[in-house]
Backbone as JSON Lines, residues from 0, in Angstrom:
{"i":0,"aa":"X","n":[27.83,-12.98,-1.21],"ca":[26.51,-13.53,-1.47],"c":[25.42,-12.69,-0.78]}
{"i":1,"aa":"X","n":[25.69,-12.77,0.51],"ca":[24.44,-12.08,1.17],"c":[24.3,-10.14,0.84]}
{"i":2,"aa":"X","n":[25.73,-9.41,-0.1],"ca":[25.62,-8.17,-0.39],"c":[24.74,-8.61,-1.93]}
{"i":3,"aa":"X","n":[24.56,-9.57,-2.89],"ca":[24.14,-10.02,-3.55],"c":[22.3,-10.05,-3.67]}
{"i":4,"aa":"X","n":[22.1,-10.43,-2.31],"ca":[20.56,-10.67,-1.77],"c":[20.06,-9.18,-1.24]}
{"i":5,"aa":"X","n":[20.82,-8.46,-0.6],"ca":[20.79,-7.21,0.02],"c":[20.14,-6.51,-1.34]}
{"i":6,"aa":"X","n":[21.06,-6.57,-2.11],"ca":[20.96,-5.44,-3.54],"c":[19.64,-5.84,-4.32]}
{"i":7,"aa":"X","n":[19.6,-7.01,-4.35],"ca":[18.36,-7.55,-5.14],"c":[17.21,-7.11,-4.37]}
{"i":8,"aa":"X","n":[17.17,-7.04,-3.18],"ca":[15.82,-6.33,-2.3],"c":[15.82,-4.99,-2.36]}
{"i":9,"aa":"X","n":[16.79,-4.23,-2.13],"ca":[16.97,-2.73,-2.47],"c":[16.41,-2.8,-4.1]}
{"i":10,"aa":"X","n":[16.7,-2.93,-4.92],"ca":[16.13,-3.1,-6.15],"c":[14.98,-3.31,-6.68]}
{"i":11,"aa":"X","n":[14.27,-4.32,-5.83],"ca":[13.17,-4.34,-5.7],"c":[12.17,-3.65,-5.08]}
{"i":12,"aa":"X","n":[12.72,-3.38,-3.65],"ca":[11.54,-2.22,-3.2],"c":[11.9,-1.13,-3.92]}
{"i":13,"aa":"X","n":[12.99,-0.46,-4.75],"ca":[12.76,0.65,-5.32],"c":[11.79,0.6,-7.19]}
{"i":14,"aa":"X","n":[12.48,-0.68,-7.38],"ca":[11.03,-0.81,-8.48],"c":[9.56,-0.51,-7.69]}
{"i":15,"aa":"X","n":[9.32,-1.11,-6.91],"ca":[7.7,-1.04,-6.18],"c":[7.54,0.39,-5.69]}
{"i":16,"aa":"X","n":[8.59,1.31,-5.44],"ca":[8.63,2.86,-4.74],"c":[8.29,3.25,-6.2]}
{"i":17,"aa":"X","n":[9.01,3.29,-6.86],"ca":[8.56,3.61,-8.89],"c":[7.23,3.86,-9.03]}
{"i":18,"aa":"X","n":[6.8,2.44,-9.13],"ca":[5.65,2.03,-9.76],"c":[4.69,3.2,-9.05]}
{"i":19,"aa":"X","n":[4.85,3.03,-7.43],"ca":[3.57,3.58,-6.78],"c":[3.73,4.78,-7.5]}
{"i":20,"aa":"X","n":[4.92,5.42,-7.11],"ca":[4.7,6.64,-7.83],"c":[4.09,7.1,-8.92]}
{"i":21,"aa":"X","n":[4.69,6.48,-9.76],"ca":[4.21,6.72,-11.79],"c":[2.37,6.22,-11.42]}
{"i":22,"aa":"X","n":[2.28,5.15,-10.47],"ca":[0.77,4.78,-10.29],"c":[-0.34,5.95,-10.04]}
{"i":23,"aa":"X","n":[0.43,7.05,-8.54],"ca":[-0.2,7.93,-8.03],"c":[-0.12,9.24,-9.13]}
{"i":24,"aa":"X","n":[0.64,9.08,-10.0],"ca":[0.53,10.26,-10.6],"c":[-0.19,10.24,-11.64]}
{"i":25,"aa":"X","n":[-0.52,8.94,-12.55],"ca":[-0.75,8.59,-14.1],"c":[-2.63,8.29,-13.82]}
{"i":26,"aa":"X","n":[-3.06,7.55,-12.56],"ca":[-4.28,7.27,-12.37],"c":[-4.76,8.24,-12.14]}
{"i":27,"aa":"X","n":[-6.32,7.95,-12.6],"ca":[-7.52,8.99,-12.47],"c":[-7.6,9.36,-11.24]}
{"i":28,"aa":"X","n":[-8.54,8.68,-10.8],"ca":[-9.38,8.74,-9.57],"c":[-8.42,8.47,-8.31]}
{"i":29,"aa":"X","n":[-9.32,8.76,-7.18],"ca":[-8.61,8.59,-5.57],"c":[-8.86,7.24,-5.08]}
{"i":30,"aa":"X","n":[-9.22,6.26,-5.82],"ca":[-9.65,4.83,-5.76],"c":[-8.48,4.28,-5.92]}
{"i":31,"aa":"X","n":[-8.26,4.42,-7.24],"ca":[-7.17,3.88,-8.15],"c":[-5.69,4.44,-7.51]}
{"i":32,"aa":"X","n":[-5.29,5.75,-6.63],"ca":[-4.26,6.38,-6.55],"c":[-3.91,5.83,-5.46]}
{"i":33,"aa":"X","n":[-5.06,5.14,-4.55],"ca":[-5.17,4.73,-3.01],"c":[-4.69,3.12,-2.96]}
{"i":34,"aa":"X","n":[-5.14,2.7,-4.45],"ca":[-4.67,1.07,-4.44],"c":[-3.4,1.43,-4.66]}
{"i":35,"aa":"X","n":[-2.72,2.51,-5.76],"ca":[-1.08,2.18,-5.91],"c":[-0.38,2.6,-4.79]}
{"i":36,"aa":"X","n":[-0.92,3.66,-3.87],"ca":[0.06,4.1,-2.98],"c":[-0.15,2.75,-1.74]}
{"i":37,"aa":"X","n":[-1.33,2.45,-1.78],"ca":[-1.72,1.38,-0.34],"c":[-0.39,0.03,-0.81]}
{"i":38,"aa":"X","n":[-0.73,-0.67,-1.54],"ca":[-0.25,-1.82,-2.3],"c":[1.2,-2.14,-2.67]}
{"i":39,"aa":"X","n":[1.53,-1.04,-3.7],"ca":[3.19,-0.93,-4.16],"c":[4.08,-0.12,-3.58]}
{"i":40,"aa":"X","n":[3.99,0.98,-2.88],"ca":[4.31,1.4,-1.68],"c":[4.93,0.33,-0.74]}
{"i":41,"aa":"X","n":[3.91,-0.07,0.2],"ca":[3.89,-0.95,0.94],"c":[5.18,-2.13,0.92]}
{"i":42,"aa":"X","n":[4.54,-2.69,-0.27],"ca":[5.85,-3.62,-0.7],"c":[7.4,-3.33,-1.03]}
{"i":43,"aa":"X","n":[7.51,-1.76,-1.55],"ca":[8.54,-1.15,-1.73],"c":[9.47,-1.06,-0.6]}
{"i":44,"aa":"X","n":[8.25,-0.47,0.35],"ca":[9.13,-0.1,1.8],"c":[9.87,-1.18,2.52]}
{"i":45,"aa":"X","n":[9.03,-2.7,2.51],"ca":[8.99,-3.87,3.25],"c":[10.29,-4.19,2.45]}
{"i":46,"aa":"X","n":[10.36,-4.43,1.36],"ca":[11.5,-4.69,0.89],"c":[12.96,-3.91,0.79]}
{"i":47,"aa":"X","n":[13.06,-3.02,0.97],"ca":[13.68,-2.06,1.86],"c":[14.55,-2.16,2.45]}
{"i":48,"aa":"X","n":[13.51,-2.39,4.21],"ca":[13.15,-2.72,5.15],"c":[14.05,-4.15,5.73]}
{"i":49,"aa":"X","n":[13.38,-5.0,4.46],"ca":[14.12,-6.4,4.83],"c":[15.59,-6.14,4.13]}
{"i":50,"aa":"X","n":[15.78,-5.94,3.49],"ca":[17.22,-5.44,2.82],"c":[18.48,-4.67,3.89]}
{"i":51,"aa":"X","n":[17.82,-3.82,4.55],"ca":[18.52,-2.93,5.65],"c":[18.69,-4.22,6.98]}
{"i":52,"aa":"X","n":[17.64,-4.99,7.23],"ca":[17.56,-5.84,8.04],"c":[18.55,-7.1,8.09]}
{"i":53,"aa":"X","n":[18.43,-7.39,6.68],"ca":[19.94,-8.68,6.6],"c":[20.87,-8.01,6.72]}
{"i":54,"aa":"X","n":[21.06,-6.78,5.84],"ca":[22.57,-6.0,6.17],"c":[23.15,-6.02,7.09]}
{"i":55,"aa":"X","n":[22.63,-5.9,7.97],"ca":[22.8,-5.27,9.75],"c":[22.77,-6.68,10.22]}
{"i":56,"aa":"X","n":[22.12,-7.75,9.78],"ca":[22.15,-9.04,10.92],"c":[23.42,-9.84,10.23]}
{"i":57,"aa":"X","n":[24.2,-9.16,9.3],"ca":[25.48,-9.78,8.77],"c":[26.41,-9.29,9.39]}
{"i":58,"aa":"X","n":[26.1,-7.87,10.25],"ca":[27.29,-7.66,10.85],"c":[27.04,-7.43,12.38]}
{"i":59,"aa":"X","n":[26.76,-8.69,12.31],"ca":[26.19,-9.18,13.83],"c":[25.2,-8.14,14.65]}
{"i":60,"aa":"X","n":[24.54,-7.53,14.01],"ca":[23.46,-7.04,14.72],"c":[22.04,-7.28,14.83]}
{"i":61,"aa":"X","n":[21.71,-7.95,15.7],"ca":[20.1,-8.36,15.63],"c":[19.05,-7.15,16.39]}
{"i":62,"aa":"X","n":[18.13,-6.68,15.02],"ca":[17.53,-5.27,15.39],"c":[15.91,-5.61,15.2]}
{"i":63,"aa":"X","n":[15.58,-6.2,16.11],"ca":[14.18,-6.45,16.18],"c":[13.0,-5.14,15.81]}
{"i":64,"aa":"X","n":[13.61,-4.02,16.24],"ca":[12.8,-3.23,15.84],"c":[12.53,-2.57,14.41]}
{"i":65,"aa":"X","n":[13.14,-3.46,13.31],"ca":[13.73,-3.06,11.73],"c":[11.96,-4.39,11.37]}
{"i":66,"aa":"X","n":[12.22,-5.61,12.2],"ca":[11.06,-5.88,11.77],"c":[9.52,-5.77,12.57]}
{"i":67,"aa":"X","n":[9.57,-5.67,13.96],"ca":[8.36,-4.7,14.42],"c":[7.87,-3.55,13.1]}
{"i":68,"aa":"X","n":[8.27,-3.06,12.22],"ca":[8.36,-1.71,11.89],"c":[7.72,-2.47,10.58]}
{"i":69,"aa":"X","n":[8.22,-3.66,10.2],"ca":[7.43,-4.38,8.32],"c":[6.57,-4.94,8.74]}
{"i":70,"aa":"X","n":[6.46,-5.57,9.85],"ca":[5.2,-6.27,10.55],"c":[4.15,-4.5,10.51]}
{"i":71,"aa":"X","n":[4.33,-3.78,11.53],"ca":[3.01,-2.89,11.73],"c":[2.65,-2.51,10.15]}
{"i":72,"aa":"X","n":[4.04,-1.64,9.51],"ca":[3.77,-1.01,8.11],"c":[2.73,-2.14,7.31]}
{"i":73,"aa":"X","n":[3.03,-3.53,7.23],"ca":[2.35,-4.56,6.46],"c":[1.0,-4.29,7.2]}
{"i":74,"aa":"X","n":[0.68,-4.55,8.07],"ca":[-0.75,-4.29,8.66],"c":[-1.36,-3.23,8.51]}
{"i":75,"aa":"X","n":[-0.83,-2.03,9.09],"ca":[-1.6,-0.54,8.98],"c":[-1.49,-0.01,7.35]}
{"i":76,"aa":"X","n":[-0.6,-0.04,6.74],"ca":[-0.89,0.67,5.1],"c":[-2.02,0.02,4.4]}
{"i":77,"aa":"X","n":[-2.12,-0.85,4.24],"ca":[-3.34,-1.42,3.49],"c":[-4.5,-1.18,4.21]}
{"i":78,"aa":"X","n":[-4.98,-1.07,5.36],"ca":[-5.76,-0.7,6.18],"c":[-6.26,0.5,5.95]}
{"i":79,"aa":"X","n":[-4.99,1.47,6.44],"ca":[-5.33,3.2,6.03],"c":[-5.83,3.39,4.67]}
{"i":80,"aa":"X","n":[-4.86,2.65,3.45],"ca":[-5.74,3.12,2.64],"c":[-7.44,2.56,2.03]}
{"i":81,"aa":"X","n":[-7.38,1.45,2.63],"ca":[-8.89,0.98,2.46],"c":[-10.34,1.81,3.3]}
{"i":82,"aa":"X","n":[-9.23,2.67,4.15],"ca":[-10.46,3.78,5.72],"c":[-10.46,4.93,4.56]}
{"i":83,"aa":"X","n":[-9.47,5.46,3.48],"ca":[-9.25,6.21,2.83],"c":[-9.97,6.24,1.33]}
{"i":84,"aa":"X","n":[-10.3,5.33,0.72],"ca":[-10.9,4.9,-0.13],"c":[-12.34,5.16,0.7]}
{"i":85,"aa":"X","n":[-12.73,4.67,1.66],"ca":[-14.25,4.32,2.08],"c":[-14.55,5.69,2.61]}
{"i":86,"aa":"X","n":[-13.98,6.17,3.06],"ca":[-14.25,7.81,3.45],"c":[-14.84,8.51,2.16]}
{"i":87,"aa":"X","n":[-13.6,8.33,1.46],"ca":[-13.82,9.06,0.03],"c":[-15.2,8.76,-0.69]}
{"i":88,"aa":"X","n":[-16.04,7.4,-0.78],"ca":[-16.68,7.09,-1.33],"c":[-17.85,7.43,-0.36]}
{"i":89,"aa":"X","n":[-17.9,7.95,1.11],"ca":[-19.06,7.93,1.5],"c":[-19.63,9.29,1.25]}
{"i":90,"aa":"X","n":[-18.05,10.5,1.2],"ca":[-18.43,11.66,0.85],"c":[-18.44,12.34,-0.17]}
{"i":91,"aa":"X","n":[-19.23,10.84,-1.5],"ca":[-19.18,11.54,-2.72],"c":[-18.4,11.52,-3.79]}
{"i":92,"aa":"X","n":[-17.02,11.17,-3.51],"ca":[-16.03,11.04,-4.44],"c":[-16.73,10.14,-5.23]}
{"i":93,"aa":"X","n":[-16.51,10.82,-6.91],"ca":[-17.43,10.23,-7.68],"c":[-15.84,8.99,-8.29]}
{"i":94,"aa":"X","n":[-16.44,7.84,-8.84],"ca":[-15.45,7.0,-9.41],"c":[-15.05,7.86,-10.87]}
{"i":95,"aa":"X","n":[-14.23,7.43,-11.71],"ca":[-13.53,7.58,-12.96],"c":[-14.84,6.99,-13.71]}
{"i":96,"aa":"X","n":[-15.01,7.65,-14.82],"ca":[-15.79,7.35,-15.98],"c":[-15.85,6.04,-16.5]}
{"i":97,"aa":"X","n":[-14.86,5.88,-16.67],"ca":[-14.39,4.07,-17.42],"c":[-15.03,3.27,-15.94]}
{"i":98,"aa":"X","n":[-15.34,3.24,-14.94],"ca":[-15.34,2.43,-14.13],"c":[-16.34,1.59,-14.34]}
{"i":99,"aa":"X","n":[-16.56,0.26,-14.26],"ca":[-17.96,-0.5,-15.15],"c":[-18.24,-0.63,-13.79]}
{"i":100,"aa":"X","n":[-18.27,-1.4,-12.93],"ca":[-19.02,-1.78,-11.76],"c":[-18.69,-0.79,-10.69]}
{"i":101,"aa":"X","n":[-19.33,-0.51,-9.74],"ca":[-19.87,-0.13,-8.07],"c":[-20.45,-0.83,-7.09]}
{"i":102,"aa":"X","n":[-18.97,-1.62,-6.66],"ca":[-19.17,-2.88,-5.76],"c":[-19.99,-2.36,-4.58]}
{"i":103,"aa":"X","n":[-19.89,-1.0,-3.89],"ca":[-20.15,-0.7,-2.98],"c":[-21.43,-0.39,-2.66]}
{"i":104,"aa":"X","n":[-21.84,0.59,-4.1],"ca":[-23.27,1.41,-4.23],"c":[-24.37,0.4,-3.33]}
{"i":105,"aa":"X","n":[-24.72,-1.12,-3.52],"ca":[-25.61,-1.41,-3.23],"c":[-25.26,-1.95,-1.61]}
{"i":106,"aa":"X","n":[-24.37,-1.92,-1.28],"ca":[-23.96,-1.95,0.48],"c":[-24.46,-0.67,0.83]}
{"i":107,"aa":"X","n":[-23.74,0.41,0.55],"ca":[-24.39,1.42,1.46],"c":[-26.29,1.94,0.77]}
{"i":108,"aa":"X","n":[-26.24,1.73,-0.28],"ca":[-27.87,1.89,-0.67],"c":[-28.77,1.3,0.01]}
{"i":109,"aa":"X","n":[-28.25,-0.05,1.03],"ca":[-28.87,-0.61,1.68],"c":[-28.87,-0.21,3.3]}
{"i":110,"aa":"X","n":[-28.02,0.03,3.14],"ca":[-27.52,0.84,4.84],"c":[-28.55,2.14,5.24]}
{"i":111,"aa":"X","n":[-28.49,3.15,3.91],"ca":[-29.41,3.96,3.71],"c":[-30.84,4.08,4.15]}
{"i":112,"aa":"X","n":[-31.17,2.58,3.25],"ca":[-32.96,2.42,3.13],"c":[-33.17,1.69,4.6]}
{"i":113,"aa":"X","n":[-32.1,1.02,5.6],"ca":[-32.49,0.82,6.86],"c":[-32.47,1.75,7.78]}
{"i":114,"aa":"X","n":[-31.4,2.65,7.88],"ca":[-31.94,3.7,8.58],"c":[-32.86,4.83,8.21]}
{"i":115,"aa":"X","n":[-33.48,4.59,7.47],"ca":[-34.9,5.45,7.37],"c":[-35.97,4.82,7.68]}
């Protein structure tokens, strides 16, 4: 049973390792490449992660540092890529053509007109 649950998580984070990929390669822009690698990535690894983690606590090993490691990854990846996205957009990176809205434009347009 529990090699059953193991496989189904391995399976799953490698669908989510997929996706990011085909995501980072098929999308336009560094917006769009930053949500698949931040997002499905992330989840790929965690699931993984937790997969390697039951394995090992079935054969009596309790490895705290397997989840220290999905705890930080869950916190810092989505983070980095949101510092990564906002970098990009302060220095210009123009969005993809199709893009209808620019949530941001009027945050920093405003940031702008106060420090002058």
């Amino acid at each position: 049973m529990i090699e059953t649950i193991v496989t189904v998580f391995v399976v799953i984070g490698v669908f989510f390792a997929v996706v990011s990929a085909i995501g980072i390669l098929r999308l336009k822009d560094v917006y769009s490449r930053a949500h698949a690698s931040g997002k499905s990535a992330t989840l790929g690894v965690i699931f993984i992660m937790l997969a390697v983690f039951i394995h090992f606590l079935t054969q009596g090993e309790m490895n705290a540092k397997i989840l220290l490691a999905i705890l930080f990854l869950f916190l810092t990846a989505p983070v980095a890529s949101l510092m990564v996205t906002r970098s990009a957009y302060r220095n210009g990176v123009k969005l993809d053509k199709n893009t209808i809205t620019d949530d941001l434009k009027e945050m920093y347009d405003a940031d702008q007109n106060q420090s002058n």
